[in-house]
N, C-alpha and C positions, 0 to 999 in steps of 0.2 A: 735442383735447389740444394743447397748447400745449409745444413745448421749446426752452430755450435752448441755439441753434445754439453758441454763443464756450463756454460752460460744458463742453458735449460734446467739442466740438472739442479744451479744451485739455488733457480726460480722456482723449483719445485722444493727443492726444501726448505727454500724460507717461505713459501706459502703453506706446508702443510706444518712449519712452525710458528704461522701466525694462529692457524688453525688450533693444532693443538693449545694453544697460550690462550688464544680466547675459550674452548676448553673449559683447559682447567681456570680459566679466570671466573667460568659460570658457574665452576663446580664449589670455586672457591666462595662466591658469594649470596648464590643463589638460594641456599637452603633457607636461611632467615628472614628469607622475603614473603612476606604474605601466609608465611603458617604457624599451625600449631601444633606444640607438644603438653607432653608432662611435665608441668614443671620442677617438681623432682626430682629429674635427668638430669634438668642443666645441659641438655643433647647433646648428651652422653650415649650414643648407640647399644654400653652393652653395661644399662646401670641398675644395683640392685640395693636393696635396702636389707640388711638382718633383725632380724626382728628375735627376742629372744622371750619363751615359752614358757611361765610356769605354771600355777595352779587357778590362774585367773584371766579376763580375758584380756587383749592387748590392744589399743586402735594405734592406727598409723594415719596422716590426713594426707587425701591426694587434689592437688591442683590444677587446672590446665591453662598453659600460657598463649599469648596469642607473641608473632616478632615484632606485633605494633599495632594499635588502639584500635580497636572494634569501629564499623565504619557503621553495621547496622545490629541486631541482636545476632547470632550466631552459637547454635546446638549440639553439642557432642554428645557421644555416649564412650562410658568406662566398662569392658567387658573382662572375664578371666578369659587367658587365652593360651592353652597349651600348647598351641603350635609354639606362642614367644618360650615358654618353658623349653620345650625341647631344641629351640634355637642356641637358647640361651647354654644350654648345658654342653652342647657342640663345642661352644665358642670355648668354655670354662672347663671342659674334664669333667664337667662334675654330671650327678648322676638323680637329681632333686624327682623326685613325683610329686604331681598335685597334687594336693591337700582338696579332701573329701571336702565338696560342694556346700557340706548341710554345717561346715567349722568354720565359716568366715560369711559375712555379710558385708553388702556397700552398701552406705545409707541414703544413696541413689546412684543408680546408671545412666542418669543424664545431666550434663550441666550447661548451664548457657551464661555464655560472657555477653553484656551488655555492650550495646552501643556507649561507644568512646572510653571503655573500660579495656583493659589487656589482660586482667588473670580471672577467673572466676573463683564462686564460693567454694569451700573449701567440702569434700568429699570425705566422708571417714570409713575406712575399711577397719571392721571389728574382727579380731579372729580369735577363736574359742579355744580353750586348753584340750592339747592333743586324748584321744582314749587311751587307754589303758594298753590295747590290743596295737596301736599306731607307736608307742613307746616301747612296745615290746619286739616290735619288728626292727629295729635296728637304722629303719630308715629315713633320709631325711627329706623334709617336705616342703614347698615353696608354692606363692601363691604369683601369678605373671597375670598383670591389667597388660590390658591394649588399647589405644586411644583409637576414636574412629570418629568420623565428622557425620551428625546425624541429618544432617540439611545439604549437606553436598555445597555450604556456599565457601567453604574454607578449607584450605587442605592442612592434611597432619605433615609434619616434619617427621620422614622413615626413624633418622634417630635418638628422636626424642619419644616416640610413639611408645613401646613399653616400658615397663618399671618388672622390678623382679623381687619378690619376698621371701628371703629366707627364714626359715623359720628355726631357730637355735633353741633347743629344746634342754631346757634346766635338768642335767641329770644328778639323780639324790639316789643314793646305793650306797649298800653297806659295802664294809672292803676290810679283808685279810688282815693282819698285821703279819709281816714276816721279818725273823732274826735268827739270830744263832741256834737257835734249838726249836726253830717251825720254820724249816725248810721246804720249797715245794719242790715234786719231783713230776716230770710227766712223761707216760709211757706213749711215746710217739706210733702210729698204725704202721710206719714204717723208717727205711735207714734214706738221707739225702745225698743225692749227690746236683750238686745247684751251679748254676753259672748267673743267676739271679734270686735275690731274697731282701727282704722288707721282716723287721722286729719293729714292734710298736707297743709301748707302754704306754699308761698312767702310774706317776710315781708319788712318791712323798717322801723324805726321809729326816730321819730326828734328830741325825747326831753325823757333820762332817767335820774334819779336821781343815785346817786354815794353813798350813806348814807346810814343807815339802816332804812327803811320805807320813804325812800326821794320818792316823785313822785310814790307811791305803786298803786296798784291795778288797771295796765292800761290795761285793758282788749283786749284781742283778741277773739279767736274765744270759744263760751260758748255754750255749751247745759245743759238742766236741766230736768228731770224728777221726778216721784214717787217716794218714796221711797231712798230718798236720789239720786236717780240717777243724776250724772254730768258728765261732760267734761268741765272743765273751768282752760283756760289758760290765763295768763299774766305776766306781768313785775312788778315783785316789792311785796312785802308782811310787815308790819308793822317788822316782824321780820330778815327781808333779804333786801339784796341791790335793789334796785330800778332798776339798769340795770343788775338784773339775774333773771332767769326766771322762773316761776312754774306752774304745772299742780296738779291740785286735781280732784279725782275721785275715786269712792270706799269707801269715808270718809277719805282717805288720799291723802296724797301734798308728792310733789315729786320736789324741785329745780336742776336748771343746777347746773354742777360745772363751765361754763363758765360762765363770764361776758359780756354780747354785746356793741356793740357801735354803738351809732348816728350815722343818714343817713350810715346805709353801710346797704345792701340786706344779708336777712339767709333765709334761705332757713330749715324748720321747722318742722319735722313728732314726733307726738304722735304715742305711739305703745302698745295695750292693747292683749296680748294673755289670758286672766283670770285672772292668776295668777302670770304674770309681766307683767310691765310697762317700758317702753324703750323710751329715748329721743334722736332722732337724730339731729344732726346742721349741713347743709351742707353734707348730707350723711354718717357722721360719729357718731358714738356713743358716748353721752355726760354722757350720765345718765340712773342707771336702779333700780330696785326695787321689791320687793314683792307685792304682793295686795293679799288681803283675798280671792280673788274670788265671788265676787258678781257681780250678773248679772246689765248692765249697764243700767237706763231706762230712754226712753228720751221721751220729747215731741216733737211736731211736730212744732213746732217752734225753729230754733237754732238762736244765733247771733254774732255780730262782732263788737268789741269797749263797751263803759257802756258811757253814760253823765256826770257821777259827775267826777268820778277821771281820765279820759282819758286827761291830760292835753298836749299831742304831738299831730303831723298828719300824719299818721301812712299810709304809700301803698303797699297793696295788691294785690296778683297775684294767680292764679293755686292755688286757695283754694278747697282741696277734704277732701271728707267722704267717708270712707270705712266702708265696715259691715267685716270686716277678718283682722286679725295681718298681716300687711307687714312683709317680711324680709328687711334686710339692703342691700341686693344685688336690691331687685325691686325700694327698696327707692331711693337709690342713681345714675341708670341708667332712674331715668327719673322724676328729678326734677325740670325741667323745662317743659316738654312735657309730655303730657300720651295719653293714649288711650281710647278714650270715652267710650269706647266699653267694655271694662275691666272688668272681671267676680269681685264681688262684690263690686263693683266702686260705690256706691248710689245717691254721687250726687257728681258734676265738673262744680265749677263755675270758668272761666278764667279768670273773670274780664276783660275783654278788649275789651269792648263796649264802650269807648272813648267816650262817651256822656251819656245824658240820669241818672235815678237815677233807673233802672232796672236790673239786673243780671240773664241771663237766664244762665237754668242746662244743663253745654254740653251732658249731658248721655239722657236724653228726657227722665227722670223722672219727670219733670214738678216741680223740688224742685227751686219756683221760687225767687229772692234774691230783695228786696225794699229798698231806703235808705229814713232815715227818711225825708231829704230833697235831691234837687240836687245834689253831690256833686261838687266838683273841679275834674278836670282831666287830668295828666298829660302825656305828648303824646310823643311816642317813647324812651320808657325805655327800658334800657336793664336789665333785669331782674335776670340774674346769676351775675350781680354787676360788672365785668370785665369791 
């Protein structure tokens, strides 16, 4: 018996492309059939709400939706569920712990959507001003519900099923002022030689020029090494405006494309993977660039501010060194707060010793910070600028 191989061949591929196509044609329409989410989501698989923390308590209202009217009454329950947290943090970089049990309440764990109804009453999650000791750990906390059907007659839709809460913690800290004659200096534990590194500030400055070379060269945070090695950032360059900003490193400069302004807080990361360089403002991407790839070499001395050309007075916060390229997901979920503890964190100075002309390294690397005089300091900043 005799068969044509091409004739078979191309019966099987179009049946196992009818196949596939109804597939994905189930996959395409099947979720909103007959289930339930959060209404919240909006089913959204990986959706989270920010919730922002200060000396009072905060509700947020949770819903649940049905894809179409309730045929008889139908019972769910709202649980925390850390499994969805550590999903959730997988998916995002980021690196959230629960939020202590006995700091948030649901003002029920169960809701039921009535017959011929599609969303039910509304759900209110309370969450309580973090401790003292939770503020002080650097870390940031989220609270993740999971929908679940408590009668089994309804199923939950996978991605609309949780919700994720961030929790944005209002930080109020005194901070340095630094200029021309209160310089900081810090006695690094050792000398670098880096093929990766991350600088991250909180800034403020009082006085930039608008001009080309107006008010240039007003230094912020600088290291320098052998061999050409730098990291030296500031405001203003003989060739560029005075209120945009530049980093050199590698024998090359790198400006924002934005402009800043006076008295307002940014929030500042350098980002060196080798062979680019990354400027973030505020968590977002400003500016990026090539670099040859030369190894970074520092001394063990870095600083902050210069005498001659620093003519503003400049305040400082959650100034870090990293020995590793951040991404833009770690940058921008914890630009206010970090974690001391931070796999290659090198040094974290907070600045918020609200006296004194000393700056101790929150990592207990002993990278300890001196200003050349006292400074001024001013007390109870809000430092995300809000």
């Amino acid at each position: 018996m005799k068969y044509n191989i091409s004739k078979l061949f191309v019966g099987a591929v179009a049946m196992a492309s009818l196949t596939l196509l109804g597939a994905c044609n189930n996959a395409e329409y099947s979720p909103l059939s007959n289930q339930a989410y959060i209404a919240q989501t909006n089913t959204n698989g990986n959706s989270s709400q920010n919730i922002t923390i200060g000396t009072s308590a905060v509700t947020s209202s949770v819903n649940v939706r049905l894809s179409d009217p309730a045929t008889q009454d139908y019972t769910f329950e709202i649980v925390a569920d850390t499994t969805a947290l550590a999903e959730y943090n997988q998916r995002n970089e980021t690196s959230y712990k629960a939020l202590p049990a006995n700091l948030y309440s649901l003002s029920s764990n169960e809701v039921t959507i009535e017959n011929g109804k599609s969303v039910s009453s509304e759900v209110t999650l309370t969450i309580n001003p973090l401790t003292q000791a939770l503020k002080d750990s650097g870390l940031k906390y989220a609270v993740a519900l999971r929908l679940k059907s408590k009668d089994g007659k309804y199923d939950v839709l996978n991605s609309g099923s949780t919700m994720v809460y961030v929790l944005d913690q209002v930080v109020y800290q005194a901070v340095p002022i630094v200029n021309s004659t209160h310089n900081i200096h810090f006695a690094m534990r050792q000398t670098y030689n880096l093929s990766q590194w991350t600088v991250e500030m909180n800034v403020n400055i009082s006085k930039l020029g608008t001009a080309l070379g107006e008010l240039n060269n007003q230094t912020l945070f600088g290291a320098w090494g052998n061999d050409g090695g730098e990291i030296y950032t500031r405001f203003g360059d003989a060739p560029i405006e005075g209120n945009r900003l530049q980093i050199k490193t590698q024998g090359t400069q790198m400006n924002s494309k934005q402009l800043f302004n006076e008295n307002q807080w940014y929030h500042l990361a350098f980002v060196c993977t080798g062979t680019k360089l990354y400027l973030y403002v505020n968590g977002v991407l400003d500016n990026s660039m090539d670099l040859p790839g030369k190894t970074t070499n520092l001394s063990n001395t870095f600083n902050f501010g210069n005498t001659d050309y620093l003519k503003a007075n400049v305040k400082v916060s959650e100034l870090r060194f990293w020995t590793v390229a951040r991404t833009q997901a770690q940058i921008a979920n914890n630009m206010y707060a970090c974690d001391a503890k931070s796999t290659d964190l090198e040094a974290y100075w907070k600045l918020n010793e609200g006296q004194g002309d000393t700056f101790k390294d929150a990592t207990g690397h002993n990278n300890t910070g001196k200003c050349v005089a006292v400074p001024t300091w001013e007390q109870n900043v809000r430092i995300d600028g809000k």
